[in-house]
N, C-alpha and C positions, 0 to 999 in steps of 0.2 A: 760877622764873617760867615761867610756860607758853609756849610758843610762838607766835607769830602765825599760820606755817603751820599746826598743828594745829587753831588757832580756825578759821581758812579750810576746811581740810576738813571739820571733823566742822559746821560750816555750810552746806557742802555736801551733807554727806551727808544732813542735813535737809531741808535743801530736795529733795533728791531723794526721801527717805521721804512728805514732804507731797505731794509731784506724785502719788506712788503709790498714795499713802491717801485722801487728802483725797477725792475726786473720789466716791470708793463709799462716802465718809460721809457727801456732801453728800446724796446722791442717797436715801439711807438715811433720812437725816431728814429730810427733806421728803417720802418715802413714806408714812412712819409721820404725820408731820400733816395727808398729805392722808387719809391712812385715818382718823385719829381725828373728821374734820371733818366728813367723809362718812359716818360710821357704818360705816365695815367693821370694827373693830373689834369693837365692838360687836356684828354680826350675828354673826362668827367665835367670840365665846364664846358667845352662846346657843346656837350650835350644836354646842361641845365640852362642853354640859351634862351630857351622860350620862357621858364621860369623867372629867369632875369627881364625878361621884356614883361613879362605880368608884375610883378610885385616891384620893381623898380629897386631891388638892391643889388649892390655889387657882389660879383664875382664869388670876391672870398666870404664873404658873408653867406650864400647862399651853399658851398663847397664847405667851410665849418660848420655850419647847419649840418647837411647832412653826413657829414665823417664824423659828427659829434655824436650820432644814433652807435655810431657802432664804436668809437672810441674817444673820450673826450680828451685824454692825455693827445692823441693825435691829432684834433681840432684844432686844440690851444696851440700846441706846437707847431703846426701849419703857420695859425695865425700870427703868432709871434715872429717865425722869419718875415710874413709879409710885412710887417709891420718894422723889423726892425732894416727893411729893403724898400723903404717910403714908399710899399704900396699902396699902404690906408694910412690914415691918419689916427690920431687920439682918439676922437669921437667916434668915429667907425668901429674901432676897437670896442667901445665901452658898447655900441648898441649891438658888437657881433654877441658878446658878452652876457647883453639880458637875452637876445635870440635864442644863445644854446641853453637855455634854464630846461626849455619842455625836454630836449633829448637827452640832456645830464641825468633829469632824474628816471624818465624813460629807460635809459642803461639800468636802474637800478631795481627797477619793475620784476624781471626773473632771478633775480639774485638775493632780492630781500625784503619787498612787498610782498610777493606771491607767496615764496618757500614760508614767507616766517612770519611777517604781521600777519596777513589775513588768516591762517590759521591759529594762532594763537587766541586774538583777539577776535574774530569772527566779524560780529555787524560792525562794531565799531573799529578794528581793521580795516575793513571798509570803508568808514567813513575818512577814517585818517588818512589813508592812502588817496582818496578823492579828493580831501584836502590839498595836502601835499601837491599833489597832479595839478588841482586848479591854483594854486599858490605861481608853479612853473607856468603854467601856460599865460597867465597874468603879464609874467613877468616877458614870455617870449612875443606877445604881442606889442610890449614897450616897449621892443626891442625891436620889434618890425617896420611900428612907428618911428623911430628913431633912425633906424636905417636907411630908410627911403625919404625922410627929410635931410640926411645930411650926405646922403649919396651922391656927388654930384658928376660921378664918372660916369662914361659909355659903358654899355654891357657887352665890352669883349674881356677875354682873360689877358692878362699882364703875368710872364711866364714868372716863374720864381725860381732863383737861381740854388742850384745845392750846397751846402755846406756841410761843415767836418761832420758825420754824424760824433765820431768819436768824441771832438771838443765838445761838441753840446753836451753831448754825456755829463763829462767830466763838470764842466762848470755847472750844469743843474744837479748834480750831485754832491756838490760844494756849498753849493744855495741852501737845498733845500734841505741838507743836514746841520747848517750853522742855525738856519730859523727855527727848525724842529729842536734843539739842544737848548736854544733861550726859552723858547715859549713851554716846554719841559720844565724845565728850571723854574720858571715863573708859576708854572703850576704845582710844582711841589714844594714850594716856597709860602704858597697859601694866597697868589695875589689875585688870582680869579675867585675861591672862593666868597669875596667879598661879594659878589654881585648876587648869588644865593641867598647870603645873609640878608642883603639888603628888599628882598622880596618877600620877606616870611610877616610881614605886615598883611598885605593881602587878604579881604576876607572871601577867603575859599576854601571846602574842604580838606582837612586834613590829607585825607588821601590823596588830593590833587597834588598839592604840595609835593607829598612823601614823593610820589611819580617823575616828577618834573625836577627836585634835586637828585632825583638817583639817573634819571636823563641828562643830567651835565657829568656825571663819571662815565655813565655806558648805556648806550640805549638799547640794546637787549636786554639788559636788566632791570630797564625799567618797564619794557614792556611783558615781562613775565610777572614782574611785582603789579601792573595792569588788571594782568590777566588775574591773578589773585585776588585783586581788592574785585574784579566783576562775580568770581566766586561766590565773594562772601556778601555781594549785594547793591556795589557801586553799578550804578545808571551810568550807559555807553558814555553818554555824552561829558559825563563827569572825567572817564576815561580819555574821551579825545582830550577835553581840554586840559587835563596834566602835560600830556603829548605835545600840547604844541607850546603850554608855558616852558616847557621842559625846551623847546625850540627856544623861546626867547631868551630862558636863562642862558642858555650855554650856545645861543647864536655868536657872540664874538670868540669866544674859546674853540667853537668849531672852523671858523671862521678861517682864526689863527695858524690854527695846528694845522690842517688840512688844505686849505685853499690857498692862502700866501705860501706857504715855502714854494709850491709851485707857478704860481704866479710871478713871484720875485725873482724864479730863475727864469723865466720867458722871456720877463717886462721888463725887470729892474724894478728901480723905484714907481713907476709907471703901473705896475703889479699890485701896488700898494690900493690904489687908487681906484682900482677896478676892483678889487674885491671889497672895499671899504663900502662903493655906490651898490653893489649884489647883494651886501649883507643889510644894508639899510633899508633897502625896498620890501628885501626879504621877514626883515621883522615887523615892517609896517602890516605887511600882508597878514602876518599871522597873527599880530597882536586886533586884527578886524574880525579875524573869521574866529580869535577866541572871545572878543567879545558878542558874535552872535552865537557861538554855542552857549554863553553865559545868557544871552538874553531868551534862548527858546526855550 
Protein backbone atom coordinates (compact mmCIF):
# COMPACT_ATOMS: atom_id res chain seq x y z
CA UNK A 1 0.00 0.00 0.00
CA UNK A 2 1.28 3.25 -0.79
CA UNK A 3 1.98 5.85 1.59
CA UNK A 4 0.05 8.96 2.44
CA UNK A 5 3.18 10.87 2.78
CA UNK A 6 4.36 9.98 -0.69
CA UNK A 7 0.77 10.97 -2.04
CA UNK A 8 1.31 14.50 -0.16
CA UNK A 9 4.47 14.96 -1.83
CA UNK A 10 4.57 14.03 -5.16
CA UNK A 11 1.08 16.36 -4.85
CA UNK A 12 3.09 18.80 -4.06
CA UNK A 13 5.55 18.45 -6.23
CA UNK A 14 2.68 19.04 -8.77
CA UNK A 15 1.41 21.64 -7.75
CA UNK A 16 4.74 23.21 -7.77
CA UNK A 17 5.38 21.99 -11.56
CA UNK A 18 1.86 23.70 -12.42
CA UNK A 19 2.88 27.18 -10.59
CA UNK A 20 5.90 26.80 -12.88
CA UNK A 21 4.33 25.69 -16.16
CA UNK A 22 1.06 26.69 -16.26
CA UNK A 23 1.54 30.44 -16.26
CA UNK A 24 3.78 30.33 -19.89
CA UNK A 25 1.05 28.00 -21.22
CA UNK A 26 -1.54 30.15 -20.47
CA UNK A 27 0.03 33.04 -21.95
CA UNK A 28 1.11 30.73 -24.96
CA UNK A 29 -2.47 30.07 -25.79
CA UNK A 30 -4.15 32.91 -25.75
CA UNK A 31 -1.15 34.52 -27.87
CA UNK A 32 -1.62 32.10 -30.45
CA UNK A 33 -5.70 32.95 -30.39
CA UNK A 34 -5.19 36.25 -30.35
CA UNK A 35 -2.70 35.82 -33.47
CA UNK A 36 -5.10 33.55 -35.25
CA UNK A 37 -8.13 36.26 -34.71
CA UNK A 38 -6.27 38.97 -35.88
CA UNK A 39 -4.66 37.58 -38.88
CA UNK A 40 -0.96 37.35 -37.90
CA UNK A 41 -0.95 34.14 -38.72
CA UNK A 42 -1.98 34.34 -41.44
CA UNK A 43 0.29 37.41 -42.70
CA UNK A 44 3.37 35.30 -41.24
CA UNK A 45 2.90 32.53 -43.76
CA UNK A 46 2.18 34.46 -46.86
CA UNK A 47 5.32 35.73 -46.12
CA UNK A 48 7.36 32.36 -45.45
CA UNK A 49 6.07 31.74 -49.09
CA UNK A 50 9.33 31.57 -50.82
CA UNK A 51 10.72 29.37 -48.00
CA UNK A 52 7.98 27.02 -48.74
CA UNK A 53 8.80 26.86 -52.43
CA UNK A 54 12.58 26.21 -51.35
CA UNK A 55 12.54 23.56 -48.96
CA UNK A 56 9.35 21.89 -50.02
CA UNK A 57 7.57 21.67 -46.53
CA UNK A 58 4.19 22.82 -45.50
CA UNK A 59 2.85 25.71 -44.11
CA UNK A 60 2.71 24.74 -40.62
CA UNK A 61 5.86 23.00 -40.39
CA UNK A 62 7.77 25.95 -41.60
CA UNK A 63 5.29 28.59 -39.08
CA UNK A 64 6.19 26.07 -35.89
CA UNK A 65 9.70 26.19 -36.97
CA UNK A 66 9.84 29.49 -36.55
CA UNK A 67 7.40 30.32 -33.47
CA UNK A 68 9.38 27.50 -31.81
CA UNK A 69 12.64 30.01 -31.66
CA UNK A 70 10.84 32.25 -29.62
CA UNK A 71 8.30 29.90 -27.79
CA UNK A 72 8.02 26.21 -28.04
CA UNK A 73 4.86 25.93 -25.63
CA UNK A 74 3.34 28.01 -28.61
CA UNK A 75 4.75 25.82 -31.58
CA UNK A 76 3.24 22.84 -30.13
CA UNK A 77 0.18 24.42 -29.35
CA UNK A 78 -0.32 25.94 -32.89
CA UNK A 79 0.55 22.72 -34.11
CA UNK A 80 -1.77 20.66 -32.26
CA UNK A 81 -5.05 22.68 -33.33
CA UNK A 82 -3.81 22.19 -36.81
CA UNK A 83 -3.56 18.87 -36.37
CA UNK A 84 -6.52 18.23 -34.39
CA UNK A 85 -8.45 20.56 -37.55
CA UNK A 86 -7.12 17.62 -40.22
CA UNK A 87 -4.58 20.12 -41.37
CA UNK A 88 -1.67 17.62 -41.16
CA UNK A 89 -1.54 14.41 -40.63
CA UNK A 90 0.26 12.00 -38.12
CA UNK A 91 3.57 11.88 -39.95
CA UNK A 92 3.76 15.54 -40.51
CA UNK A 93 3.38 15.88 -36.98
CA UNK A 94 6.13 13.66 -36.00
CA UNK A 95 8.53 15.27 -38.74
CA UNK A 96 7.28 19.03 -37.55
CA UNK A 97 8.36 17.31 -34.20
CA UNK A 98 12.19 16.32 -34.84
CA UNK A 99 12.21 20.00 -37.06
CA UNK A 100 11.69 21.94 -33.84
CA UNK A 101 14.73 19.91 -31.96
CA UNK A 102 17.50 22.86 -33.12
CA UNK A 103 14.96 25.85 -31.87
CA UNK A 104 13.88 23.97 -28.56
CA UNK A 105 17.14 23.76 -27.41
CA UNK A 106 18.13 27.24 -29.08
CA UNK A 107 15.41 28.75 -26.48
CA UNK A 108 17.55 27.38 -24.09
CA UNK A 109 20.92 28.85 -25.14
CA UNK A 110 20.53 32.40 -22.97
CA UNK A 111 18.88 30.91 -20.02
CA UNK A 112 21.07 28.08 -19.23
CA UNK A 113 23.91 27.26 -21.63
CA UNK A 114 25.38 30.70 -21.45
CA UNK A 115 24.48 32.13 -17.78
CA UNK A 116 25.47 28.62 -16.15
CA UNK A 117 27.27 25.76 -18.13
CA UNK A 118 29.78 27.49 -19.90
CA UNK A 119 30.96 29.34 -16.90
CA UNK A 120 30.97 26.95 -14.65
CA UNK A 121 32.53 24.26 -16.60
CA UNK A 122 34.44 26.42 -18.91
CA UNK A 123 36.09 24.12 -22.06
CA UNK A 124 34.29 21.42 -21.49
CA UNK A 125 31.00 23.62 -21.07
CA UNK A 126 31.86 24.14 -24.23
CA UNK A 127 32.09 21.14 -25.45
CA UNK A 128 28.85 19.98 -23.89
CA UNK A 129 26.88 22.55 -25.13
CA UNK A 130 28.26 21.88 -28.89
CA UNK A 131 27.15 18.53 -28.09
CA UNK A 132 23.84 19.18 -27.18
CA UNK A 133 23.44 21.83 -30.22
CA UNK A 134 24.73 19.13 -32.84
CA UNK A 135 22.63 16.34 -31.11
CA UNK A 136 19.35 18.99 -32.09
CA UNK A 137 20.52 19.94 -35.24
CA UNK A 138 20.81 16.03 -36.18
CA UNK A 139 17.71 15.67 -35.14
CA UNK A 140 16.08 18.98 -37.11
CA UNK A 141 17.60 17.85 -40.36
CA UNK A 142 15.59 14.33 -39.91
CA UNK A 143 13.05 16.21 -39.67
CA UNK A 144 13.52 18.15 -42.71
CA UNK A 145 13.92 15.08 -44.51
CA UNK A 146 11.02 13.90 -43.38
CA UNK A 147 9.02 16.79 -44.06
CA UNK A 148 9.47 17.17 -47.53
CA UNK A 149 9.06 13.46 -48.32
CA UNK A 150 5.71 13.25 -46.69
CA UNK A 151 4.50 16.71 -47.59
CA UNK A 152 2.40 16.29 -50.06
CA UNK A 153 0.36 19.52 -50.02
CA UNK A 154 0.61 23.07 -52.09
CA UNK A 155 2.40 25.75 -50.48
CA UNK A 156 -0.56 28.06 -49.51
CA UNK A 157 -1.78 28.45 -45.93
CA UNK A 158 -5.04 26.52 -44.79
CA UNK A 159 -6.52 29.13 -42.19
CA UNK A 160 -6.85 27.78 -38.77
CA UNK A 161 -9.93 28.27 -37.07
CA UNK A 162 -9.91 29.69 -33.17
CA UNK A 163 -10.85 27.95 -30.36
CA UNK A 164 -11.81 28.39 -26.40
CA UNK A 165 -8.48 29.68 -25.28
CA UNK A 166 -10.02 29.21 -21.85
CA UNK A 167 -11.04 25.19 -22.52
CA UNK A 168 -7.69 24.56 -23.69
CA UNK A 169 -6.44 25.89 -20.54
CA UNK A 170 -8.54 24.09 -18.51
CA UNK A 171 -8.13 20.63 -20.14
CA UNK A 172 -4.22 20.95 -20.51
CA UNK A 173 -4.15 21.69 -17.19
CA UNK A 174 -6.00 18.53 -16.13
CA UNK A 175 -3.58 16.53 -18.37
CA UNK A 176 -0.73 17.71 -17.44
CA UNK A 177 -1.18 17.55 -13.67
CA UNK A 178 -2.76 13.97 -13.54
CA UNK A 179 0.62 12.80 -15.70
CA UNK A 180 2.95 14.94 -13.63
CA UNK A 181 1.25 13.30 -10.08
CA UNK A 182 1.73 9.36 -11.52
CA UNK A 183 5.08 9.81 -12.97
CA UNK A 184 5.82 11.81 -9.21
CA UNK A 185 4.68 8.93 -7.57
CA UNK A 186 6.50 6.42 -9.57
CA UNK A 187 9.53 8.33 -8.81
CA UNK A 188 9.20 8.29 -5.20
CA UNK A 189 8.31 5.04 -5.09
CA UNK A 190 11.82 3.97 -6.31
CA UNK A 191 10.76 2.72 -9.94
CA UNK A 192 12.94 4.79 -12.16
CA UNK A 193 15.68 4.38 -9.88
CA UNK A 194 16.10 0.94 -11.22
CA UNK A 195 17.72 2.01 -14.53
CA UNK A 196 20.66 3.81 -12.34
CA UNK A 197 21.21 0.74 -10.57
CA UNK A 198 21.32 -1.08 -13.68
CA UNK A 199 24.32 0.90 -15.12
CA UNK A 200 26.70 0.87 -12.38
CA UNK A 201 28.45 -2.23 -14.21
CA UNK A 202 30.01 0.14 -16.75
CA UNK A 203 33.61 0.19 -16.83
CA UNK A 204 34.12 3.96 -16.46
CA UNK A 205 35.43 6.18 -13.91
CA UNK A 206 34.11 6.71 -10.86
CA UNK A 207 33.60 10.07 -11.16
CA UNK A 208 31.66 9.66 -14.28
CA UNK A 209 29.30 7.61 -12.77
CA UNK A 210 28.99 9.73 -9.48
CA UNK A 211 28.14 12.84 -12.34
CA UNK A 212 25.61 11.01 -14.34
CA UNK A 213 23.53 9.58 -11.32
CA UNK A 214 23.32 12.84 -9.58
CA UNK A 215 22.21 13.98 -13.34
CA UNK A 216 19.08 11.95 -13.12
CA UNK A 217 17.93 13.85 -9.61
CA UNK A 218 19.06 17.48 -10.91
CA UNK A 219 21.26 18.69 -13.42
CA UNK A 220 22.76 21.70 -11.89
CA UNK A 221 23.93 19.61 -9.29
CA UNK A 222 25.50 17.58 -11.30
CA UNK A 223 27.23 19.98 -13.01
CA UNK A 224 28.73 21.84 -10.13
CA UNK A 225 29.74 18.32 -8.56
CA UNK A 226 31.57 18.38 -12.56
CA UNK A 227 32.88 21.30 -11.81
CA UNK A 228 34.48 19.87 -8.54
CA UNK A 229 35.80 16.56 -9.89
CA UNK A 230 37.65 19.12 -12.90
CA UNK A 231 39.14 20.94 -9.60
CA UNK A 232 40.59 18.21 -8.38
CA UNK A 233 41.87 16.88 -11.71
CA UNK A 234 39.19 15.06 -13.81
CA UNK A 235 40.13 15.54 -17.77
CA UNK A 236 37.12 17.67 -19.63
CA UNK A 237 36.22 14.98 -21.62
CA UNK A 238 35.81 12.68 -18.66
CA UNK A 239 33.44 15.46 -17.57
CA UNK A 240 31.32 15.67 -20.88
CA UNK A 241 30.91 12.17 -20.88
CA UNK A 242 29.24 11.90 -17.20
CA UNK A 243 26.95 14.64 -18.79
CA UNK A 244 25.78 12.96 -21.36
CA UNK A 245 25.60 9.25 -19.63
CA UNK A 246 23.91 11.31 -17.08
CA UNK A 247 21.41 12.15 -20.40
CA UNK A 248 20.90 8.55 -21.07
CA UNK A 249 20.24 7.49 -17.57
CA UNK A 250 17.51 9.94 -16.88
CA UNK A 251 16.52 10.26 -20.75
CA UNK A 252 13.08 8.47 -20.05
CA UNK A 253 12.32 10.06 -16.67
CA UNK A 254 13.02 13.39 -18.43
CA UNK A 255 11.21 12.34 -21.01
CA UNK A 256 8.21 11.61 -18.67
CA UNK A 257 8.07 14.18 -16.38
CA UNK A 258 8.54 17.07 -18.70
CA UNK A 259 7.67 16.30 -22.43
CA UNK A 260 4.35 13.92 -22.16
CA UNK A 261 2.37 15.78 -19.65
CA UNK A 262 2.38 18.20 -22.35
CA UNK A 263 2.30 16.50 -25.26
CA UNK A 264 -0.59 14.32 -23.91
CA UNK A 265 -2.70 17.44 -23.39
CA UNK A 266 -2.01 18.71 -27.20
CA UNK A 267 -2.05 15.07 -28.75
CA UNK A 268 -3.89 12.82 -26.58
CA UNK A 269 -2.63 9.45 -26.86
CA UNK A 270 -1.07 10.49 -30.07
CA UNK A 271 1.37 12.56 -27.61
CA UNK A 272 2.52 9.40 -26.43
CA UNK A 273 3.99 8.47 -29.63
CA UNK A 274 5.88 11.59 -30.58
CA UNK A 275 7.64 11.91 -27.67
CA UNK A 276 8.47 8.04 -27.36
CA UNK A 277 10.20 8.48 -31.46
CA UNK A 278 12.27 12.22 -29.87
CA UNK A 279 13.44 10.39 -27.11
CA UNK A 280 14.78 7.34 -28.88
CA UNK A 281 16.53 9.24 -31.61
CA UNK A 282 17.64 11.39 -28.95
CA UNK A 283 19.43 8.66 -26.99
CA UNK A 284 20.79 7.01 -29.97
CA UNK A 285 22.55 10.33 -30.65
CA UNK A 286 24.21 10.50 -27.47
CA UNK A 287 24.81 7.17 -26.68
CA UNK A 288 27.39 7.80 -30.31
CA UNK A 289 28.85 10.90 -29.44
CA UNK A 290 29.72 9.28 -25.77
CA UNK A 291 31.08 6.68 -27.26
CA UNK A 292 33.57 8.98 -29.31
CA UNK A 293 34.41 10.93 -26.30
CA UNK A 294 35.29 7.38 -24.87
CA UNK A 295 37.24 6.54 -27.78
CA UNK A 296 39.44 9.90 -28.24
Amino acid sequence: MIEISLIVQAATLTALFLIKTLPAVIVAIYAVSYSIKKGYIKKLAFSLQPALRKFGVSEFAVISFATCFISPTASYSMLSQAWREKKIDDREVIAVSFLNSFPSVFSHLYTFFIPFIIPVLGFAGVVYTGIRFAVAIVKSLLGLFLSRKWNHSTPSFQEIKSTSASQNIFRIAAIMGVTYFAVSLLSLLGVFDLMTESLKFLPLRAEVLTIAIIEFFNVRSAVVTAAGFMDSGLEWKWVVAGLILGNVISFSTRSVKHSLPMHLSLFGQFGVKIVLLNSVVTLILDLVFLAILLII
